[in-house]
N, C-alpha and C positions, 0 to 999 in steps of 0.2 A: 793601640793606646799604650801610653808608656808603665811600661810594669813597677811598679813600688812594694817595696817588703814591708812598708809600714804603712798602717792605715789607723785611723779614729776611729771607722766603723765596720766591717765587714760583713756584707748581707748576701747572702747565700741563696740562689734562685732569680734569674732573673728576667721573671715574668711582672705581670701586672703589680702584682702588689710586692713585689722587691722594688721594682721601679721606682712605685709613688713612694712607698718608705724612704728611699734616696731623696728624691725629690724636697720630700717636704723635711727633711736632717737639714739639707745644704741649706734648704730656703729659710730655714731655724738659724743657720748659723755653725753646724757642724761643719770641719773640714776633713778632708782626706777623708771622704766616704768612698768606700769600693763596691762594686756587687759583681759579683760570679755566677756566669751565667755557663753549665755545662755542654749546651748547646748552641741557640742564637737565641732573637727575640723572636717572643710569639712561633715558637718552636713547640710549647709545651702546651698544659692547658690552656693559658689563655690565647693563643690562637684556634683553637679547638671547638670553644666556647660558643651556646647559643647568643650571648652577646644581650640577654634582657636586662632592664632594669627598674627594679621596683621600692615603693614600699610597704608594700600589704603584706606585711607577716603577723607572726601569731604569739609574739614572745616581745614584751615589750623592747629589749635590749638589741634585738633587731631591726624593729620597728622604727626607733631612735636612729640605727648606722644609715641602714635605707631611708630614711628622708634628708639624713643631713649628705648621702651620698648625693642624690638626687639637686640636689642645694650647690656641691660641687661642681656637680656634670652640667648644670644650663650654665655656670657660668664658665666652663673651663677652656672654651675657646678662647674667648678675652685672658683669661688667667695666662696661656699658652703660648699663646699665636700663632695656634695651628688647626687645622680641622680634627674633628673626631668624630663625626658622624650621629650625630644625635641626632633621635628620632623620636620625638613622644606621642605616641600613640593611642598608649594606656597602657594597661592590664585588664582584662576580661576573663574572673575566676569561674571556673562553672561547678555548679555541685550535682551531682548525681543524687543523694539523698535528703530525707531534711536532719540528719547528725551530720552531715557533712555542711549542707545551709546553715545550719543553726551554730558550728563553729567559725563559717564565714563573717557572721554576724557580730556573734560576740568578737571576730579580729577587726571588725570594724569601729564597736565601740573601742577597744584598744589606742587604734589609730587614731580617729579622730578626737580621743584625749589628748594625744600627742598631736595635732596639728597635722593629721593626714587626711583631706578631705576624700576617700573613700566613701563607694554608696553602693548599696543592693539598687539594682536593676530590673526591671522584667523584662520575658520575653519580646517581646515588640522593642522595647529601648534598644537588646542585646542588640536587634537586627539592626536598629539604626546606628548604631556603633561598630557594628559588623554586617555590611550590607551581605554576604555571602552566606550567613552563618544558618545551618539549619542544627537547632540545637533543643529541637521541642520536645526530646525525653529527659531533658533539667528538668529542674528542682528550682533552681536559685540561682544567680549572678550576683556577682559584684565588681567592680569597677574605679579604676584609681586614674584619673585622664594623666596624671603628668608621669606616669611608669611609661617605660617604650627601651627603645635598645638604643647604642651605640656602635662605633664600627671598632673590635679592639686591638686591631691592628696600627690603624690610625690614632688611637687614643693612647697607645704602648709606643709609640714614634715619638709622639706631641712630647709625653709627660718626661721621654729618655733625651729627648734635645735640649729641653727645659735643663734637665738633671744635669748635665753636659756641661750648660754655659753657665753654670753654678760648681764648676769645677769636679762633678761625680764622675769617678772611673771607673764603665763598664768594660769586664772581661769577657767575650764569648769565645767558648769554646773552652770552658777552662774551669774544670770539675773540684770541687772540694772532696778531700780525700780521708780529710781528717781533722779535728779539731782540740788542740793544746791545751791543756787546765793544770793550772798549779795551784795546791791550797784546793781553793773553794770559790778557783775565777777562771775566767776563762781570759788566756792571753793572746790567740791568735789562731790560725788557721793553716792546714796544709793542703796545697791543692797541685793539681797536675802540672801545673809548669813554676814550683816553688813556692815558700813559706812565706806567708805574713804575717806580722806582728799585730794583733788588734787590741784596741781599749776596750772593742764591743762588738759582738756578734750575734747578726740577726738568722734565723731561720726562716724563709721565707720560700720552699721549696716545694712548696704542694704536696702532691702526692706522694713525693718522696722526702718530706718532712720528718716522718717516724725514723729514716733512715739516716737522715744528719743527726737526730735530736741524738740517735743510738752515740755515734762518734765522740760525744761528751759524754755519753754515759747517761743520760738522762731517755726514759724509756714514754712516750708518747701513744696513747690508744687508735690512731691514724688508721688509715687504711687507704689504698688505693682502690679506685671503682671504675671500673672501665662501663661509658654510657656513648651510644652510637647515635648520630646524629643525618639530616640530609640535606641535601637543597633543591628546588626545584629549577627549571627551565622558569624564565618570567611570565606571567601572566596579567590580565588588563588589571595597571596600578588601582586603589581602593578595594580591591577583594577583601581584602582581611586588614585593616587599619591596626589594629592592637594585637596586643599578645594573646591569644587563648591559652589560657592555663584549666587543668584541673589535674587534683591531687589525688582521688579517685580511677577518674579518666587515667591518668597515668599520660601525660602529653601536655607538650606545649608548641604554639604554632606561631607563628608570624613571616607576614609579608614584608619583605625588605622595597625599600626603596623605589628600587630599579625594577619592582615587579616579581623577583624568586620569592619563595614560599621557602622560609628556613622553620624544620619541626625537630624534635625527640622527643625521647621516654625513659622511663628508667630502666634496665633491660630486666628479662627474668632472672632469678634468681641471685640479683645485684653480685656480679663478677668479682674480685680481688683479684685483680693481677693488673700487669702493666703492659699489656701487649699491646693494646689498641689495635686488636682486630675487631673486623668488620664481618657479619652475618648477612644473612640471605633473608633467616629469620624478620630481621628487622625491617626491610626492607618491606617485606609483603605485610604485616601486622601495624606497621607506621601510614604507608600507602594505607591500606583500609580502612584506617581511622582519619586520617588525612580527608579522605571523598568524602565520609560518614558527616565531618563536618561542614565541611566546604564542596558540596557537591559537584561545582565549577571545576574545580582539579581533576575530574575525571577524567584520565588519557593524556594528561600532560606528564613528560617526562623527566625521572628526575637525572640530573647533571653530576652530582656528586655525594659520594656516604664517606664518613668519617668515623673515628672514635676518640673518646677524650678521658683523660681520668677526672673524674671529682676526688678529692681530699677530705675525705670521710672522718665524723668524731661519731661517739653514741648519740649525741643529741641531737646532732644536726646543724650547735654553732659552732661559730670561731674560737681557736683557742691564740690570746692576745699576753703576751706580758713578758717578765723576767722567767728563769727557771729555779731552782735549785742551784745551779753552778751561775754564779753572781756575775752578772755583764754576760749573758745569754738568753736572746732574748727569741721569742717565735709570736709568728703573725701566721698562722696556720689553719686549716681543718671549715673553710669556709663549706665544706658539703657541696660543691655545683655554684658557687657566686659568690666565688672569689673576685670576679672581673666587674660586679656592680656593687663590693663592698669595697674595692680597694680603693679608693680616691680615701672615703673618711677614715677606713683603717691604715694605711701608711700615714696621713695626718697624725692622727691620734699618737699614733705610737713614737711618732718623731717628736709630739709636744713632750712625750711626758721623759723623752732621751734627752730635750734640751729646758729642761725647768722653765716650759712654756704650762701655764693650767688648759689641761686637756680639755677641749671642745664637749666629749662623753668620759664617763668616768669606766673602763673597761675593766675593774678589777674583777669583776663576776665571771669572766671569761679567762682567769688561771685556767691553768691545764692542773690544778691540784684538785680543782673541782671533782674531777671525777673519782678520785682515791678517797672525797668526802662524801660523796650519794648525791651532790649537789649540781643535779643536771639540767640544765634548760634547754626541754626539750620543745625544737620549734617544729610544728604543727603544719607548716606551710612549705611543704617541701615535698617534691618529685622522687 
């Protein structure tokens, strides 16, 4: 793609949610939008990703992204013209105690003040919803039919060809190195194969956000988390329809498609670093909880382990907005769901780049929040 030293926007990261923030700039009306991808696509986290998609959370301002994400993804084949693999299946929360049911609950009233039709379930429903599921040491379910996954490789193709014939210039292979500020603006970017000029600079680099944000000098609470992931050999389609989640439990399960069994967990002693290696550990403590639910999986084998980083804040959400150095902006710190928040958070953020009135009002989601105590923290997280 042809190299330009001048760009309108420069977005750094070029995964899922750099993407769609391109996406919907151009589809706004910005031009010469760039994105720097130091890799390829779906290189990073979000090919990594378990690839769910929900809206059962526990903090209203989440609750909000994930439905209006949701709102995106049925329609975004049509929006696209291309596949993305969506699958609604649901979400199936399970509680192990009743402080853990009795939070379920209350994120239920939440939700369905917001228009999320979520419900507690009983045992006997769970099974009918998950014919395989042996889950008689709950407490509690609950239940959201229109959660399920996508496929995010396919959905990071769709949204980059879209970006494409709207004139967006993706770079891969081609690392940001550093970031220019005069005054109290930011004017452009240095990167591995030469300078650009920008009017605006996005952050959009996951796990390694904290380490662009540093480049401007603006210091970010981030972290990187390394979480291991597997997949199974196929087994007879309908096993497991929906996501098994619990937050307790510590795992989330789902049968894809074609019959694999895609699960994780959040590992011990939640890792910081960027290695994305892979344990032995996990392997045998994911299997045993694997059979414990789905006792059918017994003796099938699994095909592949991975690891991914999540982009870790204190609280658990996103951090969305401008910074301190004016025309720097970060879409950041989505905690593990970055890939079923970004359709509405690159919207969002490109409304409010082109004085379009933003669809959610993300101001709550400054990254200054946290230097005020003012943290929201979500409740519904692995």
């Amino acid at each position: 793609m042809e190299w330009k030293n001048r760009a309108d926007v420069v977005i750094v990261g070029g995964g899922i949610v750099g993407i769609t923030t391109a996406y919907y700039l151009a589809r706004f009306g910005r031009r010469d939008v760039v994105v720097l991808e130091k890799n390829t696509v779906c290189s990073g986290s979000t090919g990594r990703c378990g690839a769910g998609i929900r809206a059962q959370w526990g903090t209203e301002m989440n609750c909000r992204l994930g439905i209006a994400a949701l709102d995106i993804f049925e329609n975004l084949e049509d929006e696209l013209g291309m596949p993305i693999g969506l699958n609604q299946g649901g979400y199936l929360l399970i509680a192990y105690s009743e402080r853990e049911f009795d939070n379920l609950r209350k994120g239920i009233e939440l939700q369905r003040g917001l228009g999320i039709m979520s419900r507690t379930v009983t045992l006997a429903e769970a099974r009918e919803i998950c014919p395989a599921l042996d889950a008689s040491d709950a407490v509690g379910f609950t239940y959201h039919a229109r959660d399920g996954h996508a496929d995010p490789f396919l959905t990071s193709f769709a949204y980059l060809e879209a970006a494409k014939k709207l004139g967006v210039s993706y770079h891969r292979k081609t690392e940001c190195t550093g970031i220019t500020v005069k005054g109290d603006a930011v004017t452009g970017v240095d990167t591995t194969k030469g300078h650009i000029d920008a009017d605006v600079v996005i952050n959009c680099s996951g796990a390694y956000s904290q380490i662009v944000a540093k480049l401007a000098g603006i210091d970010l609470p981030n972290w990187g988390e390394r979480h291991e992931i597997m997949i199974t050999e196929p087994v007879e389609p309908g096993v497991c329809p929906p996501m098994l989640m619990s937050f307790s439990g510590n795992y989330y399960i789902q049968q894809r498609p074609h019959g694999s069994i895609i699960c994780g967990m959040s590992p011990s002693g939640h890792p910081q670093d960027f290695s994305n290696g892979t344990t032995w550990q996990f392997i045998t403590e994911m299997s045993r909880v694997l059979n414990k639910l789905l006792p059918v999986t017994k003796e099938i084998r699994v095909v592949r382990h991975w690891a991914g980083l999540y982009d870790m804040t204190p609280d658990g959400s996103p951090i969305i907005g401008e910074t301190d150095i004016k025309k720097f902006y970060h879409s950041t710190g989505y905690s593990g769901h970055g890939f079923m928040l970004a359709p509405i958070a690159g919207k969002v953020l490109a409304q409010q780049l082109t004085q379009v009135t933003p669809d959610i009002d993300l101001r709550v989601l400054d990254y200054r929040r946290f230097a005020r105590g003012e943290l929201i923290m979500e409740p519904n997280i692995t």
